[in-house]
C-alpha positions in Angstrom: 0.0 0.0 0.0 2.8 2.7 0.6 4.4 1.7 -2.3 1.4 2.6 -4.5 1.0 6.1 -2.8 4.9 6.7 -3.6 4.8 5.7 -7.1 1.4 7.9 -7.3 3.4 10.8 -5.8 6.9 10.3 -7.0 6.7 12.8 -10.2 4.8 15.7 -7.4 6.9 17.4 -5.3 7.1 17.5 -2.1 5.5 20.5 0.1 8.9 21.0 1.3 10.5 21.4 -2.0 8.2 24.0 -3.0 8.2 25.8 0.3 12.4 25.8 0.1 12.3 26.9 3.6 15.9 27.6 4.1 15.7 29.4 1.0 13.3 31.8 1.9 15.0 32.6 5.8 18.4 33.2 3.7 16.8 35.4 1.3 14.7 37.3 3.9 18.1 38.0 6.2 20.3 38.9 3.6 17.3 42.2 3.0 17.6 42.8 6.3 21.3 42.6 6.6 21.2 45.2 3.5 18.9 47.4 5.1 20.7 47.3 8.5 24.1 48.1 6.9 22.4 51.1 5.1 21.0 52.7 8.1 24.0 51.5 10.4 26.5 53.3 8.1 24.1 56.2 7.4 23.4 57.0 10.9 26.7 55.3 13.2 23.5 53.9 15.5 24.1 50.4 15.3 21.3 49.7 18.1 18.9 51.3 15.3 20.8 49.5 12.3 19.6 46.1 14.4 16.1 47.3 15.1 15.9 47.9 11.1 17.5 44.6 10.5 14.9 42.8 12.5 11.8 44.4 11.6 13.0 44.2 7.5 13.6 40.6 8.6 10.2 39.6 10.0 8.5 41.6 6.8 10.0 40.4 4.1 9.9 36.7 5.7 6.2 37.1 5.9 5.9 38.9 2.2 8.5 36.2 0.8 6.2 33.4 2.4 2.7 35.0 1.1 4.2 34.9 -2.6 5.9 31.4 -2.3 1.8 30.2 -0.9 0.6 32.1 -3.9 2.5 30.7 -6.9 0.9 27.6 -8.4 2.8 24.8 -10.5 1.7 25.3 -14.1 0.3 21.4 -14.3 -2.5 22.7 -11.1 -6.0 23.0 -12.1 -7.0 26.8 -11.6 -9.4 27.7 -9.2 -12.5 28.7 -11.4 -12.4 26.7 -14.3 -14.4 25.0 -16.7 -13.9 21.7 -15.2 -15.4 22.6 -12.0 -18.8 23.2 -12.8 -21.1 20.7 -13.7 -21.4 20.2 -17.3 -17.9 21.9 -17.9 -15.1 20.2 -20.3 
């Protein structure tokens, strides 16, 4: 019985492939390391270059992580289509 479900599933990918985690935190701190080394060098307040840092971090984690949950693999159906109503082809 598993073997049938992984033979089923081995062409999908897995949710962790498309989420690509690691990805996505690397991403987001390299932003916020950027934007804490422009307003650390543009101000000398380091203390404020790491509160910048950190709050660039947690948004574009959580924007980064919306658009990654929005993008759909081509061979999805789409939500709204023709073969989701009755009588539809």
């Amino acid at each position: 019985m598993t073997r049938v479900k992984g033979a089923e599933r081995a062409d999908e990918p897995t949710r962790r492939d498309r989420m690509r985690p690691l990805e996505l935190l690397v991403l987001a701190a390299a932003v916020g390391v950027f934007a804490g080394l422009v307003v650390g060098l543009a101000t000398r307040e380091w203390i404020l270059a790491a509160v910048f840092f950190g709050v660039i971090f947690i948004v574009s984690l959580v924007v980064l992580a919306m658009l990654s949950l929005a993008t759909t693999a081509p061979d999805e159906k789409s939500l709204g289509s023709d073969e989701d109503q009755p009588g539809g082809h």
